[in-house]
C-alpha positions as a printed Julia matrix, in Angstrom:
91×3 Matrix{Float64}:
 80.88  42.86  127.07
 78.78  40.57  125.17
 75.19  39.35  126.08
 73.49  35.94  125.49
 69.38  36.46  125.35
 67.51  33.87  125.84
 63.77  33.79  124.97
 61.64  31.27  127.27
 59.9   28.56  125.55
 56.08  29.19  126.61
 55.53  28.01  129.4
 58.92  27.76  130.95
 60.97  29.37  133.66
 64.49  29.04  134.31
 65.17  27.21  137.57
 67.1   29.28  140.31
 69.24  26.24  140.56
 70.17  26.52  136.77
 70.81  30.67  137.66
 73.11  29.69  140.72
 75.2   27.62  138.64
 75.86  29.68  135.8
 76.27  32.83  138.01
 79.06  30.37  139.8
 80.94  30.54  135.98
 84.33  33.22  136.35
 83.16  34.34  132.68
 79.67  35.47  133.42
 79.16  39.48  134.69
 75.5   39.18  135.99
 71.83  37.71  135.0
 69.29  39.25  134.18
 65.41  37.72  134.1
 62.98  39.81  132.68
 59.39  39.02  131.45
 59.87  35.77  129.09
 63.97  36.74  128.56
 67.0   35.68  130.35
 69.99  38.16  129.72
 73.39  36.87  130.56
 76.34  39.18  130.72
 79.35  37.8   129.91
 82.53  39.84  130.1
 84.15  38.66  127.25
 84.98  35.6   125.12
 87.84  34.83  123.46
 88.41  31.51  120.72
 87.71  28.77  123.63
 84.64  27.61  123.01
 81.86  27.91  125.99
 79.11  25.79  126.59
 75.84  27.25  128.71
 73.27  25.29  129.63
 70.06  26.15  131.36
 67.73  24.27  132.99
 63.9   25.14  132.74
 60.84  24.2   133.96
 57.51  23.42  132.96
 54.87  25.53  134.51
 52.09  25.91  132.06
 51.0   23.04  129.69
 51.77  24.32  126.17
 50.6   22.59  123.12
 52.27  23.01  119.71
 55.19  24.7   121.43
 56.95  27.1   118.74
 60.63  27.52  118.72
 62.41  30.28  120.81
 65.15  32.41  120.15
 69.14  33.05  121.47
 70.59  35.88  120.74
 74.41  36.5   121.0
 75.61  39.92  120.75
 78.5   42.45  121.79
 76.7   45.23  124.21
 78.77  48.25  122.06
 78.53  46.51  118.6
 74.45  45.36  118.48
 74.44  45.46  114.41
 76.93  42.08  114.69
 73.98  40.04  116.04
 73.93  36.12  115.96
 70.19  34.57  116.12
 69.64  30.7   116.62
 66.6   29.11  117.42
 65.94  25.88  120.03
 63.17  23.77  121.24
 63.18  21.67  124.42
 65.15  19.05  125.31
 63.61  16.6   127.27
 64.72  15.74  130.91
């Protein structure tokens, strides 16, 4: 199994819109939403690349937004850990 977490950009939510569509995906397992992080099981990948996209929303004015962090790991293999960073896109 491997896991995508996604750290929320302060100030943003994920919108349940956004959470229905990727839970619609065959490849992912479940979601997870705690505190500022978005888990997303997936239950495995294979060479094909994937492409996830969320969509988030504004709730708190932010200034000088700092970057926030994806992870991409395997859930029995942590130590093989991929870390990129991403700032928002906008609409």
């Amino acid at each position: 199994m491997v896991i995508i977490e996604v750290s929320m950009l302060s100030g943003f939510i994920m919108t349940s819109r956004s959470r229905m569509l990727l839970e619609n995906r065959t490849i992912v397992k479940k979601i997870e939403v705690k505190a500022n992080v978005v888990y997303i099981y997936l239950e495995k990948l294979n060479d094909e690349s994937q492409t996830f996209v969320l969509q988030l929303e504004q709730v708190i004015q932010v200034k000088n937004l700092k970057p926030a962090s994806i992870k991409i790991y395997d859930y029995y293999q942590p130590g093989g850990l991929q870390i990129s960073y991403y700032l928002g896109v906008g609409s």
